[in-house]
C-alpha positions in Angstrom: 41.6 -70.4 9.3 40.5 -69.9 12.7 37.6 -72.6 13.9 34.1 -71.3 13.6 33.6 -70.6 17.1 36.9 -69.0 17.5 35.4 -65.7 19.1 33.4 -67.2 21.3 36.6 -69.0 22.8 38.6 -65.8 22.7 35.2 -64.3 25.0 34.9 -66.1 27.5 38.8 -66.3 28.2 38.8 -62.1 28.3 35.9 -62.6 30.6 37.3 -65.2 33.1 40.2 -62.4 33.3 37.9 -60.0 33.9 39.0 -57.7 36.8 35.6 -57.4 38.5 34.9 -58.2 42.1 33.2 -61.7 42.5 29.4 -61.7 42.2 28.0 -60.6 46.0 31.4 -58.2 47.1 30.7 -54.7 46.8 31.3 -53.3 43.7 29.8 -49.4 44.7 31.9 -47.2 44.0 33.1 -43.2 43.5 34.7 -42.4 40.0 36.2 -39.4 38.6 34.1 -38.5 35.2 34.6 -36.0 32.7 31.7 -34.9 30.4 34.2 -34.0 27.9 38.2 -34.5 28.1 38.9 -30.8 28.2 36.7 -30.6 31.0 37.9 -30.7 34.6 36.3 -34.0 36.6 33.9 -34.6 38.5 33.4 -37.4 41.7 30.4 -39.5 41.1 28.8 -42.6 42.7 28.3 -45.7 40.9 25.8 -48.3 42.4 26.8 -51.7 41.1 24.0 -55.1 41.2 25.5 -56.4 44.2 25.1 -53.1 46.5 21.1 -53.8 45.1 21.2 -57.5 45.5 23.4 -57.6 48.6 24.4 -61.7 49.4 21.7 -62.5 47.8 23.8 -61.4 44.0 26.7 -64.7 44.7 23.1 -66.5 44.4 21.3 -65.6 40.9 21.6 -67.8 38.2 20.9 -66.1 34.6 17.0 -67.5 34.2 15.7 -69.9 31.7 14.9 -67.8 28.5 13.1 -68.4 25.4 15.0 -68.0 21.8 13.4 -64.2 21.6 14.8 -63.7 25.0 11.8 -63.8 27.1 11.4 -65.5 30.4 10.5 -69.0 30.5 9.1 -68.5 33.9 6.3 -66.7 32.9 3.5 -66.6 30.3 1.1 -63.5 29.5 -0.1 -64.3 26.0 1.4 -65.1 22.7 0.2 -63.4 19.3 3.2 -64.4 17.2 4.9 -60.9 17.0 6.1 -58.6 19.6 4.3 -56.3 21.6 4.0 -54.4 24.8 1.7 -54.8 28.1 1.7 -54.0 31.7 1.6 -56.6 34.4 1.5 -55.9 37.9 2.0 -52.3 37.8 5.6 -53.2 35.5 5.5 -52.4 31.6 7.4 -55.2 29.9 8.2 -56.2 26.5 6.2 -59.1 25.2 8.0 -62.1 22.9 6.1 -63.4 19.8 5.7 -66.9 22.0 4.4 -64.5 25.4 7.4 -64.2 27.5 8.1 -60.9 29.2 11.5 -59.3 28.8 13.4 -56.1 29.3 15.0 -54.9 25.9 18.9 -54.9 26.5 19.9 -54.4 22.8 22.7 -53.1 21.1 22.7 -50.3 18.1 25.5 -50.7 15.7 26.1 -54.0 15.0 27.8 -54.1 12.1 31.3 -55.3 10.2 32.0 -52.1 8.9 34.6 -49.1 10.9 33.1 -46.2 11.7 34.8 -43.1 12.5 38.0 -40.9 12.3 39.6 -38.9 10.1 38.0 -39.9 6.3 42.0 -40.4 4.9 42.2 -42.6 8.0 43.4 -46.2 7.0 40.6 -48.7 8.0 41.7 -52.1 9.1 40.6 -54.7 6.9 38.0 -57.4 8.2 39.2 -61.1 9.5 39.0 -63.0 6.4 36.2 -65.4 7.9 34.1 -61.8 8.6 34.6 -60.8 4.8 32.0 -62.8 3.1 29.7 -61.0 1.4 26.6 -62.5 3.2 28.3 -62.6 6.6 27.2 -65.8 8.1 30.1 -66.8 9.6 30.1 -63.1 11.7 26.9 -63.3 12.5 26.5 -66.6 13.8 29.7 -65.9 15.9 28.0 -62.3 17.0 24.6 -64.1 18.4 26.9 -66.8 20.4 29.1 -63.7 22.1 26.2 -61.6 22.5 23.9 -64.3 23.9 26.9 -65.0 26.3 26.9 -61.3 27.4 23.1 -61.3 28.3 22.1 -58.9 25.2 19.0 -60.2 23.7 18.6 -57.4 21.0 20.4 -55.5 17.9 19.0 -51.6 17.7 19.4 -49.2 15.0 21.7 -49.3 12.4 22.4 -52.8 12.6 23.4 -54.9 9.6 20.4 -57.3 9.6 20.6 -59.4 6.4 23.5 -61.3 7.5 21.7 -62.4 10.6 18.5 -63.4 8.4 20.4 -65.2 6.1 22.6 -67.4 8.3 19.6 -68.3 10.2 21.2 -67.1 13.3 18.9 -64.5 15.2 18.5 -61.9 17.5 15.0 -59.6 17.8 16.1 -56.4 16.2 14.4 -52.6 14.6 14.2 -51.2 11.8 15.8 -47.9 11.1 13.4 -45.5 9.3 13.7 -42.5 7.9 10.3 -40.8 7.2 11.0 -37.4 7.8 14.7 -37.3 7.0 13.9 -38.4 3.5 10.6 -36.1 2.8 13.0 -33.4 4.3 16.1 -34.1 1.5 13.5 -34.4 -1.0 12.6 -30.9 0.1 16.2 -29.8 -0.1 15.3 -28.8 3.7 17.7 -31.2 5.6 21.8 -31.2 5.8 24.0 -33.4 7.0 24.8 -33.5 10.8 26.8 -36.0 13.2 24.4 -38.5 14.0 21.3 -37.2 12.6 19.7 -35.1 9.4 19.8 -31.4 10.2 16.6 -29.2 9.3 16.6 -25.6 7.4 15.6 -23.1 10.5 15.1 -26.7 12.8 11.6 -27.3 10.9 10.2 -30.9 10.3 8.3 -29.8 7.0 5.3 -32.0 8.7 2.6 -29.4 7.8 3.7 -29.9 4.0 0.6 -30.8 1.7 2.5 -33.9 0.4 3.5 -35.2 3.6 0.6 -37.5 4.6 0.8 -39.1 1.4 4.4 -39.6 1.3 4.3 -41.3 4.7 2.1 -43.7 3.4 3.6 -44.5 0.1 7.1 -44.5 2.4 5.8 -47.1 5.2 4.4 -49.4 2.1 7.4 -50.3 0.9 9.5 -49.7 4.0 7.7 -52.8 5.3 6.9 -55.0 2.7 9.4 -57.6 3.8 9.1 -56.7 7.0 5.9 -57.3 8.3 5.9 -61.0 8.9 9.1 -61.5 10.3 8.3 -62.7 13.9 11.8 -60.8 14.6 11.2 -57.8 14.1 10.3 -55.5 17.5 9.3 -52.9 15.7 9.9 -49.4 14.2 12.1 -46.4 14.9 10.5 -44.1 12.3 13.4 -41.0 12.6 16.4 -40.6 14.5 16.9 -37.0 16.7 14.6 -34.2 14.8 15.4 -30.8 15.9 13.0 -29.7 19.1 14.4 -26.2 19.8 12.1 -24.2 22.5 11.8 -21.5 21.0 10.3 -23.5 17.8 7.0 -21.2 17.9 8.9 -17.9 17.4 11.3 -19.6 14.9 8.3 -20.6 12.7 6.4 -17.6 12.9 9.4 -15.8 11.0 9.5 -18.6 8.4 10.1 -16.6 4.8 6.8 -17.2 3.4 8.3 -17.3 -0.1 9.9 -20.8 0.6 8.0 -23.5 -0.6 9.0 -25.8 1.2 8.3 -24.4 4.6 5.8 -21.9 4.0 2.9 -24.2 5.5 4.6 -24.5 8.6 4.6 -20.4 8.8 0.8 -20.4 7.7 0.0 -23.5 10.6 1.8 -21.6 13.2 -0.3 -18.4 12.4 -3.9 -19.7 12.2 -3.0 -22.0 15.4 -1.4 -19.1 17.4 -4.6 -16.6 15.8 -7.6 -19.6 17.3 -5.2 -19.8 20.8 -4.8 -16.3 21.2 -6.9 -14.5 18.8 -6.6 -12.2 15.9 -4.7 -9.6 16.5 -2.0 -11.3 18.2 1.9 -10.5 17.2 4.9 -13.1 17.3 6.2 -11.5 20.4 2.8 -11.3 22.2 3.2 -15.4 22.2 3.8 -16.7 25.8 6.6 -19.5 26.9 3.3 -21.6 27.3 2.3 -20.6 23.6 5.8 -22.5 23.2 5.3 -25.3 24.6 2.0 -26.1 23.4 3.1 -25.3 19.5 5.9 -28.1 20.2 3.1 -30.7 20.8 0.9 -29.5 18.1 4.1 -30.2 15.6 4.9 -33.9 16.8 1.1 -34.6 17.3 0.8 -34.3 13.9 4.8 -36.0 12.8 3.3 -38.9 15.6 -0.2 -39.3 14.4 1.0 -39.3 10.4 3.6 -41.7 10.8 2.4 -44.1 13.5 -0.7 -43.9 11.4 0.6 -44.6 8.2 3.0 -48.2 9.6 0.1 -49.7 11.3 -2.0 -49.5 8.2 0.9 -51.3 6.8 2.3 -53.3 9.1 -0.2 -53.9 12.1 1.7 -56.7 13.5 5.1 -54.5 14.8 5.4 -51.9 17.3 5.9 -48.0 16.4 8.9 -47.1 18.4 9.0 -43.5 17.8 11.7 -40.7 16.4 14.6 -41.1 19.7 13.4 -37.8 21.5 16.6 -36.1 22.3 18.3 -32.5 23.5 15.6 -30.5 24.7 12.7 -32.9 23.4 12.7 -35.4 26.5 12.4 -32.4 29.0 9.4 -30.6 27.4 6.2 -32.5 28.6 4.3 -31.7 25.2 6.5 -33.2 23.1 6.2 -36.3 25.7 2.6 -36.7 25.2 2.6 -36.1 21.6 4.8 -39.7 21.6 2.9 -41.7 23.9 -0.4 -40.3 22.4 0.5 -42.4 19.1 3.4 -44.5 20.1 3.4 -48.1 21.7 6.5 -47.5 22.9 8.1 -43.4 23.3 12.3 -43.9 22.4 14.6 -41.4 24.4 18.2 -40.8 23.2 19.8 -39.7 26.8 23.3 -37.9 26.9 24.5 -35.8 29.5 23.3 -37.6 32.6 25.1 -39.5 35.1 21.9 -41.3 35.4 18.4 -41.0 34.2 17.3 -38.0 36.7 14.2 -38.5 39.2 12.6 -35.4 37.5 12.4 -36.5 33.9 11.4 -39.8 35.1 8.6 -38.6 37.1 7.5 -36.5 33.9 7.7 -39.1 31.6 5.2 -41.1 34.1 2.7 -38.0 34.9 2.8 -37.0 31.1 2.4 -40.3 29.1 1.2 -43.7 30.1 2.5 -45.6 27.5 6.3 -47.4 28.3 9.4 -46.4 27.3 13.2 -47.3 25.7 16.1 -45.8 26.1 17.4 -45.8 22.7 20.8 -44.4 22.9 23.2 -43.9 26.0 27.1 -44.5 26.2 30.1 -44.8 28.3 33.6 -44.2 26.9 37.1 -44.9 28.9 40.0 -43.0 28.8 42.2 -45.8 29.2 41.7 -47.2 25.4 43.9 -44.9 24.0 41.6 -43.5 22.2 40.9 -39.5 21.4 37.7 -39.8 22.8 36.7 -36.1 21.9 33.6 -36.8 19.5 30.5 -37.2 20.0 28.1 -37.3 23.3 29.0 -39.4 26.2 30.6 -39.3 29.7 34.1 -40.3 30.0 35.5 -42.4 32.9 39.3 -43.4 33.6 39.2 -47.3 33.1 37.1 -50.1 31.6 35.7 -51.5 34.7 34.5 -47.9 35.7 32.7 -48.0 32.1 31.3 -51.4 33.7 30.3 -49.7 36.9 28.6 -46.9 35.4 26.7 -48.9 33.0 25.4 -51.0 36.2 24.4 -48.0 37.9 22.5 -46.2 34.7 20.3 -49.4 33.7 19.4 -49.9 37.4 18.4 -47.0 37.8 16.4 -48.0 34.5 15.2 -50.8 36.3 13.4 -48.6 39.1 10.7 -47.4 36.5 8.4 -49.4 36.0 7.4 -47.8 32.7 11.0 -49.1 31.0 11.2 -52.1 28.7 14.6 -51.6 27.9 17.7 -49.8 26.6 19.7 -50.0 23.2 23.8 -49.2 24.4 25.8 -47.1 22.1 27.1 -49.2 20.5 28.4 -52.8 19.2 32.3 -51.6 18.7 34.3 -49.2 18.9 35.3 -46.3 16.2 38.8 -45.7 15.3 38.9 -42.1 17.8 36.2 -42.7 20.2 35.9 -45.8 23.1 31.9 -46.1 22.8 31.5 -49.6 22.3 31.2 -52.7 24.3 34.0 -54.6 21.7 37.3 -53.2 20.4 37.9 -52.5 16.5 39.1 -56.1 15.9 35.8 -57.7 17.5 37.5 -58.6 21.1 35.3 -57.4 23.8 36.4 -54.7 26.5 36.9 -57.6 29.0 35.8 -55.6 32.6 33.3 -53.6 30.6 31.8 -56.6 29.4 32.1 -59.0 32.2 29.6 -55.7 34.3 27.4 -55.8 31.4 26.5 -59.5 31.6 26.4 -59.6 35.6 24.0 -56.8 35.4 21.9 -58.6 32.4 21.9 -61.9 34.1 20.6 -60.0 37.3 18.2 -57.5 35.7 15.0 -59.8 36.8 16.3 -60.8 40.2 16.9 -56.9 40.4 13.2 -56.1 38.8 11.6 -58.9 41.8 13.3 -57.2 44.6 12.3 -53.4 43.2 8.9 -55.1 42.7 8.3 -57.3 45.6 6.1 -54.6 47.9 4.7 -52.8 44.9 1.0 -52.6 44.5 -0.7 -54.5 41.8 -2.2 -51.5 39.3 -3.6 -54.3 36.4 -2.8 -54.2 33.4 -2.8 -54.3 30.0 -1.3 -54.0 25.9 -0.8 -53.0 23.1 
């Protein structure tokens, strides 16, 4: 049987390989990038720590950190659990002992193979990994991922091994409020990567909905709500925001039960906005947007409501805002009205645009994570056709561009963090920072932890002429 540590051993050999330029050279640079790999590519520009940091990068030394992953260095409170403030003008992530930190987490961390063909053969787990409790993986995981700089685990993670061996890392909790109301409905279907909704409608106007969310957050966080561990909760995961929700509504059958109050809200709110006599096509793109914010006002305000009567001692992360729902400003403030921290799912872009970011800032003044983003490389082998995600030619390109899209993080002051997508990869698509058989993509990898070792040297710099706003928490 391998030695307990054997992974950790086998990490830091792949890294010392690692093909990366050393810390201080330039590591800028343009890559050809496909959206999909039927598409034709594209030249981008990757910005790399060490373009930010100039000679100044060969000089950081990853900083002093507390077990939760906060900084030593620096002290702004503790209350035992985690929670958010601003400090300077900067929104940071607050450890249970008061140590700021940025959030660099990672969703999927789990033993199990994900993806392919269902008839597809899935390897079988290293025997040490196979035991039912998981210790032994676990306790290997937080070594590697500590040595990578990741100081989180996101959604979908396998916790109770991690509990049980005693060996930690701050993770979420992966709710499901609307999801499950919805399939007890018989309103939601089964979609890649998220519950799909009859006619894209969160049945959130539903009589029985407020008292299912609290009966739901009781026992979702009955053994939750003490663990100093926990950061908090990600009540849904991608619920449909279509723009054209308004018109959608209003031509709900009012004979199904299940959606029929959505129909009757959308009426009586249109009739008060616009007034009685008013027809479905009379209703403006404004009309729209502002029937979008009434519908996750009430999702946020239900929800959000219904955890912190059970749980006031975690943060209410949100429901991972993604297509269409982080570009429409009322769906925005409807998070960060209720929210302590608004989650964004971002695909599509080769870095998080000046536009939305400005938006997010002008619309909502409450922080925010990005919850899902990933990179995949063309030179795994792998089909690399499903799902979202850009798709470079090598691994240390997937380094590169996962330097350039968290620094670019890093400029707003209103993110605590990102969750990467994800822990390994599945058997068709090169998404994750480790390989199916737990070896990490060595130049991938070796970017990642350069960049996490960096991030507050980085954050110092960006910081260093900004005015001081105050602050404050929640």
């Amino acid at each position: 049987m391998p030695p307990p540590r054997a992974l950790l051993i086998l990490v830091s050999g792949l890294l010392a390989a690692a093909c990366l330029p050393a810390a201080g050279g330039p590591v800028s640079a343009t890559i050809e990038a496909r959206r999909k790999p039927d598409r034709p590519a594209k030249t981008y520009v990757a910005v790399g720590v060490a373009d930010l940091l100039g000679d100044a990068a060969a000089a950081v030394e990853p900083p002093a950190l507390s077990p939760y992953g906060g900084l030593m260095s620096r002290q702004l409170g503790a209350t035992g659990c985690f929670r958010v403030a601003r400090d300077g003008g900067r929104w940071w992530l607050i450890d249970p002992d008061g140590h700021p930190l940025i959030r660099m987490a990672l969703n999927s961390v789990y033993r199990r193979v994900t993806g392919g063909d269902p008839d597809t053969p899935r390897p079988d787990l290293p025997p040490r990994y196979a035991d039912t409790e998981g210790r032994v993986w676990a306790a290997e995981t937080v070594d590697v991922l500590r040595q990578l700089g990741f100081n989180g685990l996101g959604r979908w993670s396998e916790h109770d091994p991690f509990t049980a061996g005693g060996s930690r890392l701050p993770y979420t909790s992966s709710l499901g409020f609307m999801a499950d109301f919805g399939a007890q409905l018989g309103v939601t279907y089964a979609k890649y990567g998220h519950a799909g909704y009859r006619d894209k409608n969160i049945p959130v106007f539903h009589p029985d909905f407020p008292a299912f969310c609290d009966d739901y957050a009781r026992r979702a966080v009955a053994e939750l709500k003490d663990d100093p561990w926990l950061v908090g909760h990600y009540t849904d995961n991608e619920m449909p925001i279509p723009r054209k929700l308004l018109a959608i509504t209003l031509g709900l059958d009012p004979a199904d039960d299940a959606l029929k109050y959505n129909r009757a809200e959308a009426w009586r709110w249109l009739r008060a906005r616009r007034g009685d006599d008013v027809r479905a096509q009379d209703a403006s793109t404004q009309d729209g947007e502002a029937w979008i914010g009434h519908v996750y006002h009430r999702y946020y305000e239900l929800t959000a409501g219904a955890l912190r009567k059970h749980d006031p001692n975690h943060l209410v992360l949100g429901s991972r805002l993604h297509g269409a729902g982080p570009k429409i400003p009322s769906a925005v403030a409807a998070a960060g009205a209720h929210l302590d921290v608004v989650s964004i799912n971002t695909y599509g872009y080769w870095q998080p645009p000046d536009d939305l970011l400005t938006m997010w800032a002008a619309t909502t003044d409450r922080p925010f994570v990005i919850s899902e983003f990933c990179i995949k490389g063309a030179d795994s082998d792998l089909d690399n056709t499903d799902g979202a995600g850009w798709i470079v030619p090598t691994q240390r390109d997937r380094g590169l561009w996962y330097q350039n899209f968290t620094l670019k993080l890093l400029e707003s002051r209103q993110c605590v963090g990102w969750d990467y997508f994800k822990y390994r990869d599945d058997l068709d698509v090169n998404k994750g920072v480790f390989t199916v058989d737990f070896k990490p993509h060595a130049d991938f990898a070796a970017a990642a932890r350069e960049l996490h070792e960096s991030a507050y040297a980085v954050i110092e710099r960006l910081d260093r002429t900004a005015p001081d706003r105050g602050g404050e928490s929640r």
